[in-house]
C-alpha positions as CSV (number, residue, x, y, z in Angstrom):
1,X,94.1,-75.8,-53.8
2,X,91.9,-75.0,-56.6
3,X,92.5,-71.8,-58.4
4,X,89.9,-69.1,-58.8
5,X,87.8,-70.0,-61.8
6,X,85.3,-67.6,-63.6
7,X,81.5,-68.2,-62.8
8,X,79.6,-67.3,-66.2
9,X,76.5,-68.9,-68.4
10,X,76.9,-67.8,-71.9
11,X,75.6,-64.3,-72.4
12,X,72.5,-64.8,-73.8
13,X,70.7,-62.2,-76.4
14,X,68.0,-59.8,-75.7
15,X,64.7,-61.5,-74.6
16,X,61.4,-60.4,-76.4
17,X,58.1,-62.1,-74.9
18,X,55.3,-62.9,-77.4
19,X,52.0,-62.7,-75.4
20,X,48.6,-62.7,-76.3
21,X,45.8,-61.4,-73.1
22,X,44.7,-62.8,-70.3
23,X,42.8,-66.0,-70.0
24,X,43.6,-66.9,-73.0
25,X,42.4,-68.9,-76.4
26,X,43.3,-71.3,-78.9
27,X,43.9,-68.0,-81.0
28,X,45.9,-66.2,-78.8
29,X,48.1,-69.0,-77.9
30,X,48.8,-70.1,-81.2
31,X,49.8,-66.4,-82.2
32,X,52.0,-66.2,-79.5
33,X,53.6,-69.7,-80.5
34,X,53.6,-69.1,-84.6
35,X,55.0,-65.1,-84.4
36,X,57.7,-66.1,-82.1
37,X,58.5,-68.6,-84.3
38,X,58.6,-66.9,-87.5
39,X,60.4,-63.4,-85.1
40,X,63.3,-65.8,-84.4
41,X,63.8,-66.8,-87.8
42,X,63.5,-63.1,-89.4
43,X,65.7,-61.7,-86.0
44,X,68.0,-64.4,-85.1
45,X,69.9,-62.1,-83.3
46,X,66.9,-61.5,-80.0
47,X,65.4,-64.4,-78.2
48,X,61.8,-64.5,-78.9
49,X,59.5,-66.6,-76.2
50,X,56.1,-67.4,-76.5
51,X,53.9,-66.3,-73.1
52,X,50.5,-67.3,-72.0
53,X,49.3,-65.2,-69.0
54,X,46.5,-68.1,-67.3
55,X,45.7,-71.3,-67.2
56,X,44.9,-73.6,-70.8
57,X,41.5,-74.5,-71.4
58,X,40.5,-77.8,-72.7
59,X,40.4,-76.8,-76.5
60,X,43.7,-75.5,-76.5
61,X,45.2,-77.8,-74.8
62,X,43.8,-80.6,-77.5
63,X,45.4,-78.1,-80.2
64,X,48.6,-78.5,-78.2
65,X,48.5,-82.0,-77.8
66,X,47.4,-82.4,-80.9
67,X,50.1,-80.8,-82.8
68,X,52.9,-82.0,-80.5
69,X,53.4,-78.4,-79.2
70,X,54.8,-77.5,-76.2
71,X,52.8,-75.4,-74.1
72,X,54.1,-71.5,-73.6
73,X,55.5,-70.2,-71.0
74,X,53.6,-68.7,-68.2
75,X,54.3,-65.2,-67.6
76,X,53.0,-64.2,-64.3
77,X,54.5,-60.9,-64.8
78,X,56.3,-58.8,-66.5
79,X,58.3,-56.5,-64.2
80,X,62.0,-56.3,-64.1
81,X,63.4,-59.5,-61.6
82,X,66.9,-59.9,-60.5
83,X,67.5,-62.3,-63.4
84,X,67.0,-59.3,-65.6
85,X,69.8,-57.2,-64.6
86,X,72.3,-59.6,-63.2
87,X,76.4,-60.2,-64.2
88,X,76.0,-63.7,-65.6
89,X,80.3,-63.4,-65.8
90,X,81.8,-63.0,-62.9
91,X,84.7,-64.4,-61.0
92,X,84.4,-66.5,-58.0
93,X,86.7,-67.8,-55.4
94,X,87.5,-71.4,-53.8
95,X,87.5,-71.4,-49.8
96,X,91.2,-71.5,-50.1
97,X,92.3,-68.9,-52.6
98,X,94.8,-66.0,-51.2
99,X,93.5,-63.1,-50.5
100,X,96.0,-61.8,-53.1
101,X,94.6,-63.6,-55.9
102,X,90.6,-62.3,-54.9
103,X,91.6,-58.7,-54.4
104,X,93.7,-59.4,-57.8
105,X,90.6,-60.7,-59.6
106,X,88.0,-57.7,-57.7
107,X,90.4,-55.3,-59.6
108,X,90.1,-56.8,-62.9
109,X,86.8,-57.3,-63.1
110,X,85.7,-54.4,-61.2
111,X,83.7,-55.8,-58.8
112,X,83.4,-54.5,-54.7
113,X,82.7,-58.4,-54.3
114,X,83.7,-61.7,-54.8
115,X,81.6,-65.0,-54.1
116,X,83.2,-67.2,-52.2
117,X,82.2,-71.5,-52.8
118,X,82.9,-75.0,-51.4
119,X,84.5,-77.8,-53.4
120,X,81.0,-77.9,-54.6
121,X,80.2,-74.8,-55.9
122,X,78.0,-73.7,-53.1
123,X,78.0,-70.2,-51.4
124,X,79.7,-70.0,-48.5
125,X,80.3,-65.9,-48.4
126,X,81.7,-62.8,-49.8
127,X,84.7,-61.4,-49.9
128,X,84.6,-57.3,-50.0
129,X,87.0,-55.0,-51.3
130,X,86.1,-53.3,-47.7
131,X,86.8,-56.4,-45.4
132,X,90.6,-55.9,-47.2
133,X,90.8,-52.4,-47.0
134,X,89.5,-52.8,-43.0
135,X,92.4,-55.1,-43.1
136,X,94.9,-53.3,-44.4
137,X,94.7,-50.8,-41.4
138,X,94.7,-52.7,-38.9
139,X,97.6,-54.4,-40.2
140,X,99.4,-50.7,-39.9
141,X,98.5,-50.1,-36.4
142,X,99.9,-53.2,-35.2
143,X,102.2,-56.6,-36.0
144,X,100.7,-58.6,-39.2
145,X,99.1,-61.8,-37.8
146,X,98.1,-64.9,-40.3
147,X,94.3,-64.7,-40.2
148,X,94.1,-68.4,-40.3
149,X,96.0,-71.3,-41.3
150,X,98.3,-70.7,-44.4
151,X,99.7,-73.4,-46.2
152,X,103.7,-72.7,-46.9
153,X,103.1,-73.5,-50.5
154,X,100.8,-71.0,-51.1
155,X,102.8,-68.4,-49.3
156,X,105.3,-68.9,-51.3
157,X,103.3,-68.2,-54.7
158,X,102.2,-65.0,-53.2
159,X,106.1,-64.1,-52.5
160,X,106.6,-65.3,-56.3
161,X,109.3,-67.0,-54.4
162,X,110.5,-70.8,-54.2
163,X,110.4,-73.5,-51.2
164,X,114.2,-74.2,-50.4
165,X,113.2,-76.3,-47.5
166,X,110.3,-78.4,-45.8
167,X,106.9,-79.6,-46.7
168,X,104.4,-77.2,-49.0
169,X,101.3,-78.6,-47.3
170,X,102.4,-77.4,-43.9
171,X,100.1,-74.9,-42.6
172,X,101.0,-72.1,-40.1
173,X,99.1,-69.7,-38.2
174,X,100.4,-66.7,-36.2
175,X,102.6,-63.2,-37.0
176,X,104.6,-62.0,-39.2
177,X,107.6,-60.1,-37.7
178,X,110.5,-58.2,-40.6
179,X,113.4,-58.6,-38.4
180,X,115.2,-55.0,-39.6
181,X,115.8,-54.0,-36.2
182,X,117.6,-55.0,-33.2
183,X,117.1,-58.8,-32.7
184,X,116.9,-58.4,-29.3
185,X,114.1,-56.6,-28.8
186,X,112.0,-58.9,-31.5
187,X,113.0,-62.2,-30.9
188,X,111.3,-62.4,-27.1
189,X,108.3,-61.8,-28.3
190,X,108.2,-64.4,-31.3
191,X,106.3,-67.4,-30.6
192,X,105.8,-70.9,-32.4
193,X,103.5,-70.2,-35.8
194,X,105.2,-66.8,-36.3
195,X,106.8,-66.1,-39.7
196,X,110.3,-64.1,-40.0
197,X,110.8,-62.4,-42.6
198,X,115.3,-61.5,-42.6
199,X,117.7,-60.3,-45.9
200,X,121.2,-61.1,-45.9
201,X,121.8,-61.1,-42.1
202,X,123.2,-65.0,-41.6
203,X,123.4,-64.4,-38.0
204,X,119.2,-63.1,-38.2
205,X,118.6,-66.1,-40.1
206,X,119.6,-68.4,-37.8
207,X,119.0,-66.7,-34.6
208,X,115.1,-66.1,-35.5
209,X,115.2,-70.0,-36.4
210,X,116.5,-70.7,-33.1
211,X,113.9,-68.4,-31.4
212,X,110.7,-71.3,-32.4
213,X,109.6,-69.4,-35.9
214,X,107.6,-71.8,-37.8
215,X,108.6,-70.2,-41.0
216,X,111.7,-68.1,-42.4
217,X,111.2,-66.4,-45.8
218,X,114.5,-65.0,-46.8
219,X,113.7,-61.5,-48.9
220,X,115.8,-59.6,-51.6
221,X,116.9,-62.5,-54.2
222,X,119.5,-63.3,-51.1
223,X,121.9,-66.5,-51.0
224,X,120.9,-68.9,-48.4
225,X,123.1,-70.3,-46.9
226,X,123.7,-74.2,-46.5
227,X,124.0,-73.7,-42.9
228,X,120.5,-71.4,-42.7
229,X,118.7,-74.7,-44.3
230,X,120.6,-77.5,-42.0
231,X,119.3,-75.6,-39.2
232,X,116.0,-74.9,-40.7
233,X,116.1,-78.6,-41.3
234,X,117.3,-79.7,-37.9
235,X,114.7,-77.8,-36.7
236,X,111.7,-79.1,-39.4
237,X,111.5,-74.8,-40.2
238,X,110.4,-74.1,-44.1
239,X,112.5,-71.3,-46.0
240,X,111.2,-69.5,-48.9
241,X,113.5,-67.3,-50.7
242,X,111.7,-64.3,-52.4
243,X,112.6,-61.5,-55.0
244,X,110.2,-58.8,-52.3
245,X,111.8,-57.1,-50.0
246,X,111.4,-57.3,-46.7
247,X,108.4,-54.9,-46.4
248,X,106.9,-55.9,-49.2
249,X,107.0,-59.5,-48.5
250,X,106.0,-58.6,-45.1
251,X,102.5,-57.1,-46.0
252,X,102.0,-59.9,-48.8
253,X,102.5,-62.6,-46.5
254,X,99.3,-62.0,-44.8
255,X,97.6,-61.9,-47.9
256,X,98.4,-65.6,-48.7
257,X,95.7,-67.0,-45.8
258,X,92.5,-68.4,-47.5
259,X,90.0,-65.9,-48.6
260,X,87.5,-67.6,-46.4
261,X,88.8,-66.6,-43.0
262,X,88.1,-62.7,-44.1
263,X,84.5,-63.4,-46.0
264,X,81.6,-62.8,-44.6
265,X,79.5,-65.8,-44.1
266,X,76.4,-63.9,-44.5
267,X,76.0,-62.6,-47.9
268,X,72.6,-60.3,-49.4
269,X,71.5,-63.4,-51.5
270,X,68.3,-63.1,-53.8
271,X,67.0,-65.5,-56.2
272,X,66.4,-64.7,-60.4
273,X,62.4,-64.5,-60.1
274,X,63.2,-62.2,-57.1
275,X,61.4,-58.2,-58.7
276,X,64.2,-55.8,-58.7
277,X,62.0,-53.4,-57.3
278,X,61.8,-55.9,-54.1
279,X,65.6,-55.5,-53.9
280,X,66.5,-52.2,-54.6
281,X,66.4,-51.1,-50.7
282,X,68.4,-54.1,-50.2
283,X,71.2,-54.0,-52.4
284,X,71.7,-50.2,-51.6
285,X,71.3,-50.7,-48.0
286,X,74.4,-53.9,-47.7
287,X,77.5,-52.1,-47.3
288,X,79.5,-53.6,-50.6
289,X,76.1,-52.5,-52.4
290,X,75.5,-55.6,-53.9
291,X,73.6,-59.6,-53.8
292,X,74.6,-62.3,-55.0
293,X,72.0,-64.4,-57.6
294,X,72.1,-67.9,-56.3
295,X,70.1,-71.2,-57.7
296,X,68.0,-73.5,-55.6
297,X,71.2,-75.2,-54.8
298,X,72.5,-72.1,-53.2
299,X,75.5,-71.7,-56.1
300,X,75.9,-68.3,-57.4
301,X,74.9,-67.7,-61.1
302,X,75.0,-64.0,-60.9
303,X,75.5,-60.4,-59.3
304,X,73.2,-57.4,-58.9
305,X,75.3,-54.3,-58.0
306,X,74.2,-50.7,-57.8
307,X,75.3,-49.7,-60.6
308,X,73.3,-52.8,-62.9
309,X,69.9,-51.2,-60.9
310,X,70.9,-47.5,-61.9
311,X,68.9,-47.7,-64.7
312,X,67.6,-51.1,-66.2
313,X,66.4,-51.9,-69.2
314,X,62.7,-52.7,-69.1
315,X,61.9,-56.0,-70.6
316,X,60.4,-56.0,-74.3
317,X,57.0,-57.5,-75.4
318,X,54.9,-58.1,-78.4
319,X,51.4,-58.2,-77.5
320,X,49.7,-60.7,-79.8
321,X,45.4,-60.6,-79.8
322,X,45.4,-58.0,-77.6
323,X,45.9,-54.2,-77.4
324,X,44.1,-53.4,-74.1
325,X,46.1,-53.2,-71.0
326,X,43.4,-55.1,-69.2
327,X,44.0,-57.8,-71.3
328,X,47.7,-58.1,-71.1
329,X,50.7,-59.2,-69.1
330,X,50.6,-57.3,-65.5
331,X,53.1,-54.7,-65.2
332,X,53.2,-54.3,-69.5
333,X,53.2,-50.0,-68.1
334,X,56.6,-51.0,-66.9
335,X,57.6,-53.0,-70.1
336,X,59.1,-51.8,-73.5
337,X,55.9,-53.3,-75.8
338,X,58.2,-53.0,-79.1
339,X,55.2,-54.6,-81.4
340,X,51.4,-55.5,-81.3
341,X,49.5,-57.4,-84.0
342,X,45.9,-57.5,-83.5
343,X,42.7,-58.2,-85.2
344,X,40.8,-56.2,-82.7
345,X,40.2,-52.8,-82.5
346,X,42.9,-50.2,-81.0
347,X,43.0,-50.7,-77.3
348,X,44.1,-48.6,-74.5
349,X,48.1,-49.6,-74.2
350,X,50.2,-46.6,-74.2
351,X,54.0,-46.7,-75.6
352,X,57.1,-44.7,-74.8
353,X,58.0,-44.7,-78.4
354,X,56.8,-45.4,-81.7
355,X,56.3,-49.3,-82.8
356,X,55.1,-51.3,-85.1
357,X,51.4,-52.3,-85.1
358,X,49.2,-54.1,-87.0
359,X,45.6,-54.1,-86.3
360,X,43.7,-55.9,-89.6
361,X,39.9,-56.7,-89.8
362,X,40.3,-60.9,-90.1
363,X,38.7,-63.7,-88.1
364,X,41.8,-64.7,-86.3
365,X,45.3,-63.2,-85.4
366,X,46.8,-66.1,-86.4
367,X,45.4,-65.5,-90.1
368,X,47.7,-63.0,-89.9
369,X,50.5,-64.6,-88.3
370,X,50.2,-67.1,-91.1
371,X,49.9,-64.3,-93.9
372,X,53.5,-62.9,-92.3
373,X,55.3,-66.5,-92.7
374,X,54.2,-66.1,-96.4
375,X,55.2,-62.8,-97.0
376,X,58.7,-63.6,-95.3
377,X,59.1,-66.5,-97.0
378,X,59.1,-68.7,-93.9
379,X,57.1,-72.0,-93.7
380,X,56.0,-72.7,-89.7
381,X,56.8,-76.1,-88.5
382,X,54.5,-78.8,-88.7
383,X,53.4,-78.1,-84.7
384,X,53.2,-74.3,-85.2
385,X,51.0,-74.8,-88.4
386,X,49.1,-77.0,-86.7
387,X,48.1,-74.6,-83.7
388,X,47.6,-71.6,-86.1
389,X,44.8,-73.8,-88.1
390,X,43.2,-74.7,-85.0
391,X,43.4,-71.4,-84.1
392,X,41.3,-70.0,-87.3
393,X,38.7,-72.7,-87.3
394,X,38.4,-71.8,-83.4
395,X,38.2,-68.1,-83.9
396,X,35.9,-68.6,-86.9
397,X,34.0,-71.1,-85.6
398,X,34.9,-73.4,-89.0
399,X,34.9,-70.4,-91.2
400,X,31.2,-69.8,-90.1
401,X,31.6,-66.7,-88.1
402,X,30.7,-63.0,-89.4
403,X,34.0,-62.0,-88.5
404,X,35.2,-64.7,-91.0
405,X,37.3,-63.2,-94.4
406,X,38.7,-64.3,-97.4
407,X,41.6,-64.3,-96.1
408,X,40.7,-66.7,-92.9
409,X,39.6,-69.2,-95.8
410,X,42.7,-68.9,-97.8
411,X,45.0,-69.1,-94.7
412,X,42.5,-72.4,-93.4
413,X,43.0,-74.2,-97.1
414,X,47.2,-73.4,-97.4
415,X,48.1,-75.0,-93.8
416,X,45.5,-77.6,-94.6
417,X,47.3,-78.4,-97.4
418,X,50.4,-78.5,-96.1
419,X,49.6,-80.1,-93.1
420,X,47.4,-82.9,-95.2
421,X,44.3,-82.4,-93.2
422,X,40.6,-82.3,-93.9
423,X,40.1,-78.7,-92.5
424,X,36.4,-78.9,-91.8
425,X,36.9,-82.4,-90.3
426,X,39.5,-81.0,-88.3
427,X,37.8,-78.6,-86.5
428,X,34.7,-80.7,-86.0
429,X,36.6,-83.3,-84.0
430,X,38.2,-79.9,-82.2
431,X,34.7,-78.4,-81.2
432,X,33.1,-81.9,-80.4
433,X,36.2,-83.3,-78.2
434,X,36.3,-80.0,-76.0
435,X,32.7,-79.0,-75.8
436,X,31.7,-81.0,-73.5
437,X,31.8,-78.8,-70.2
438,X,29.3,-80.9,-68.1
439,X,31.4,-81.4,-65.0
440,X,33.2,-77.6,-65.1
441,X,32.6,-75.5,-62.2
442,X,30.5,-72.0,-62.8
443,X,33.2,-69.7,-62.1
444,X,35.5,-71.8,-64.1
445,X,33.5,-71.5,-67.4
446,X,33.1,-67.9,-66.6
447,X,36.7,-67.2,-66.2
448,X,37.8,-69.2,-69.3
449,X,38.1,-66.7,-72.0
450,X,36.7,-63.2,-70.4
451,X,38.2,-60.0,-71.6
452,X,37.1,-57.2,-70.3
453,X,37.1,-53.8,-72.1
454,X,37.2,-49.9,-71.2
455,X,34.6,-47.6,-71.4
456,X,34.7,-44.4,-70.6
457,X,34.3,-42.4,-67.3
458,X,37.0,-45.2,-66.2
459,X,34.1,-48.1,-65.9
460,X,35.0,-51.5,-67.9
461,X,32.6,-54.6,-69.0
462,X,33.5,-58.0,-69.2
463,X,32.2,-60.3,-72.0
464,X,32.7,-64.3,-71.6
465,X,32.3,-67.2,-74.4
466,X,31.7,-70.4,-73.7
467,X,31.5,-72.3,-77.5
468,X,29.4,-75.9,-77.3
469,X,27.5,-78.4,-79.4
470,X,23.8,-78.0,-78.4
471,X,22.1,-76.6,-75.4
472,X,22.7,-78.6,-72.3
473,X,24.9,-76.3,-71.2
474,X,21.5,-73.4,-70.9
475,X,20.0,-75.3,-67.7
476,X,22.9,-74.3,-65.4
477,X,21.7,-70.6,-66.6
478,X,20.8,-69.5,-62.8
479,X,24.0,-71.2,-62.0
480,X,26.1,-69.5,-64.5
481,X,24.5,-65.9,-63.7
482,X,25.0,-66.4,-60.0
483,X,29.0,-66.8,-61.3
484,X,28.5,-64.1,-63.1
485,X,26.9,-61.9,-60.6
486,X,29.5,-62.9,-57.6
487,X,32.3,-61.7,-60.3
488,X,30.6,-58.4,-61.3
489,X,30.6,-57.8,-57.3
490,X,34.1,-59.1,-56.9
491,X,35.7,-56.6,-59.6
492,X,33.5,-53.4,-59.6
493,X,32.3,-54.1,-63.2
494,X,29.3,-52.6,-64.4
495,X,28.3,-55.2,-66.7
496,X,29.2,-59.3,-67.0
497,X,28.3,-60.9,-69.7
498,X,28.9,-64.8,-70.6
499,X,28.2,-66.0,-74.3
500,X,27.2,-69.2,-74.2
501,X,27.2,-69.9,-78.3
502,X,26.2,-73.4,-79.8
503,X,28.4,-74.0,-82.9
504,X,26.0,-76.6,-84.0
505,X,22.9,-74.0,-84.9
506,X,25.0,-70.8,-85.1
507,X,23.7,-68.7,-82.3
508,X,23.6,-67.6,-78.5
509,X,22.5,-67.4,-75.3
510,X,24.1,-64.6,-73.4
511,X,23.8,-64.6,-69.8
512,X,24.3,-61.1,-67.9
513,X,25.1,-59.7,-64.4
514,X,25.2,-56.2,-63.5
515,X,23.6,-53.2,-65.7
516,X,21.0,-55.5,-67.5
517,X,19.0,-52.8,-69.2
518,X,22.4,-51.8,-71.2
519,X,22.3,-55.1,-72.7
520,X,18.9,-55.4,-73.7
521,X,19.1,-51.5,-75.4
522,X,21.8,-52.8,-76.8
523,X,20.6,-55.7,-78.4
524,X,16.8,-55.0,-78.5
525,X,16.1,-57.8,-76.7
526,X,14.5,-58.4,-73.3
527,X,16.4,-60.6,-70.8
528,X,15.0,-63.9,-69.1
529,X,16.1,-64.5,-65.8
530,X,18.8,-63.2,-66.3
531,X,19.4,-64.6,-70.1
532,X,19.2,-62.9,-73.6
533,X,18.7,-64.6,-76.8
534,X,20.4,-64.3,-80.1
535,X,20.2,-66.1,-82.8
536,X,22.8,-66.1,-85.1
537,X,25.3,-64.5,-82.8
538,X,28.5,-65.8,-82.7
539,X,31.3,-63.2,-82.7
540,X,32.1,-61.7,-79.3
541,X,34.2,-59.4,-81.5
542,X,31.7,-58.4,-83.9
543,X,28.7,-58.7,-82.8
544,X,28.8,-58.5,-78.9
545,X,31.3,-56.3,-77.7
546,X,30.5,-53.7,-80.1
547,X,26.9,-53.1,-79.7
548,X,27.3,-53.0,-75.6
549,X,30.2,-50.5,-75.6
550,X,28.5,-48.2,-77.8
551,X,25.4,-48.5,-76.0
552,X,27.2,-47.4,-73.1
């Protein structure tokens, strides 16, 4: 019989995500991948993970291949799940332990649980500290009875006694009977299975083997007697002689039968993705109060009790190109957002307490992810640089952009350097490779990097880029405003916008959906079925998002 064994994974330390917004960018992921990088080398102490909140589009996903980069995470959510909260140590129990040893090991670990496995780690039920207390009464109401088939051998560990005689594999099943009283009155009603449990009466001892017990445990350190085991032998009866006595041993006999015949076979299970406030009702509503974690194999990897939901931590985040909470994780209210670095403008997420935020006037966040390795003393690995100098050129558009800095150049020419890469060449092949957007559905270009911002009165705008090398891309225009238009109805926005920017001459074409007179006020410009032009536009940052929101 295998003995109870903890169930634990290593404890592991705190979790921080590092995500940048929604539909996101070269920029934003690389952010997310280079400050969680650089986070885990200046903290070693928290687990920092980079998050993407949507699908890749095809120039970050060259950057990614092209460094050798694993892709982030995605983080569908950030809400409190069942993984969150959950015991990862715990005790469990093998089919077979004594109910001894699980109540013993409840106790220690203060738990109103135990899971119960197979011989292959798989759930097969729970034992509760209120199936043994139901037990326990019963038990004083009436004659002990063996729940199931008990192995002598494990009775006898329970007693903390010894086999004197017959086999430890032998299994019995019935009652127990402490033959204290007149044997006369006790012996007609033992049957075969039934356990005895005598002190130094020879006479009891032999009389309760002739009666068709299936076991005699002999209580109170007593002799046995050579003639007690002949008969017991004669008669193929196991004795176990115990320091109890008799009443003791009496009650701890019946807590030798496998845990499994008391455990019920139909625990509260719930899976680690499972949101805790799915489960709440669940785990308060299950009379032990608590659900057992299990993995796809059905083998427990954690609890969630009452008290772990009484008040949960909320998981942390850093919130990299981003500070609006239409932009960021769903369910970031919920979260602890312990950092932001930006190179936006102060957005609309609200914190519980102060933090640490950085909001600087470059081309790229991950100018100033790079500028943070420096000043740490850190160098990113070869991947991460990689990403955060795609990243730049992407945001810049090759250092072309308004938005572009001095310090977008200098950050461009140091992981060049290090990297041993023509910069400008670099981002060349990047644009070229992933403009080509010939065979990408309307909606899909639409959705690839929208952000949509807050204005006030509670209304929001969305503004769209689409980045290419010349102007094919303008004679799907009805095509892309009808996306745009089916969007704007879709969300209650009152304006859509989609930049669709050719690197090549430096300038765009913005398509829009919705409250068209706000976007030619605000860029004193008339629109064209639909579409605006303007020349030398290339910064959604600067130069789009800007003049519409403050138009409006």
């Amino acid at each position: 019989m295998p003995p109870p064994s903890p169930r634990s994974r290593h404890s592991r330390p705190e979790r921080v995500y590092v995500s940048g917004h929604r539909n996101p960018d070269t920029d934003s992921v690389a952010a997310a991948i280079g400050y969680a990088e650089l986070k885990a080398l200046v903290d070693p102490q928290r687990e920092y993970l980079p998050a993407r909140l949507g699908e890749l589009n095809p120039q970050t996903t060259w950057a990614l291949e092209r460094a050798g980069a694993p892709a982030p995470k995605l983080l569908v959510h950030i809400s409190l799940r069942a993984g969150d909260v959950m015991r990862e140590e715990f005790p469990v129990a093998s089919s077979e332990t004594p109910l001894r040893a699980v109540g013993q090991l409840m106790v220690a670990a203060g738990l109103p649980l135990l899971p119960v496995v197979d011989e292959e780690g798989v759930l097969t039920g729970v034992l509760t500290e209120a199936a043994l207390a139901r037990r326990y009464v019963r038990d004083s109401h009436e004659v002990p009875r063996l729940l199931g088939p008990t192995s002598v051998g494990t009775m006898a560990r329970v007693l903390e006694g010894k086999l004197l005689a017959g086999a430890a594999d032998c299994r019995v099943s019935g009652r127990v009977w402490v033959l204290a009283r007149a044997l006369e009155m006790l012996l007609v009603d033992v049957s075969p299975g039934d356990v005895a449990v005598v002190g130094d009466r020879h006479d009891a001892q032999l009389r309760a083997i002739d009666a068709g017990i299936s076991v005699l445990v002999v209580s109170s350190d007593t002799a046995v007697p050579q003639a007690t085991l002949d008969r017991a032998a004669e008669r193929g009866v196991p004795v176990i002689a115990t320091p109890l006595d008799s009443y003791v041993a009496g009650r701890m006999i019946t807590l030798s039968c496998p845990c499994a015949t008391l455990a019920d076979p139909d625990p509260l299970t719930v899976r680690t993705s499972d949101l805790v406030a799915e489960i709440s009702d669940d785990v308060k509503d299950v009379s032990y109060r608590a659900a057992v974690v299990v993995d796809l194999h059905r083998r427990p990897i954690g609890l969630v009790t009452r008290t772990d939901l009484a008040d949960p931590q909320p998981r942390k985040v850093i919130l990299v190109d981003h500070a609006e909470s239409a932009q960021s994780v769903p369910g970031v209210e919920d979260a602890e957002v312990v950092e932001i670095l930006d190179h936006h403008h102060i957005g609309s997420i609200e914190t519980t307490q102060p933090v640490r935020a950085t909001f600087d006037p470059v081309g790229s966040t991950s100018t100033l992810v790079a500028e943070q390795f420096a000043a740490a003393g850190h160098i990113p690995t070869g991947p991460t640089a990689t990403m955060l100098l795609a990243a730049i050129l992407s945001d810049t558009v090759i250092l072309t952009s308004p938005t572009t800095t001095p310090r977008d150049a200098a950050a461009v020419d140091d992981l060049a350097e290090r990297l041993g890469l023509d910069p400008r060449a670099f981002g060349r092949e990047m644009f070229e490779v992933t403009s080509d957007v010939s065979g990408v559905a309307a909606d899909a270009l639409l959705a690839r990097d929208l952000k949509a911002y807050e204005l006030s009165g509670g209304q929001t705008i969305c503004i769209g880029q689409v980045e290419t090398v010349g102007d094919a891309l303008l004679a799907r225009a009805a095509e892309l405003h009808a996306a745009a238009t089916e969007h704007l109805t879709h969300a209650g926005h009152r304006l859509v916008a989609l930049m669709v920017t050719d690197v090549s001459v430096g300038g765009t074409h913005l398509v829009v959906a919705g409250d068209v007179p706000l976007a030619e006020r605000a860029f004193g410009a008339s629109a064209v079925d639909g579409l605006i032009a303007l020349p030398g536009v290339m910064s959604r940052k600067k130069q789009v998002a800007p003049p519409l929101m403050k138009t409006a």
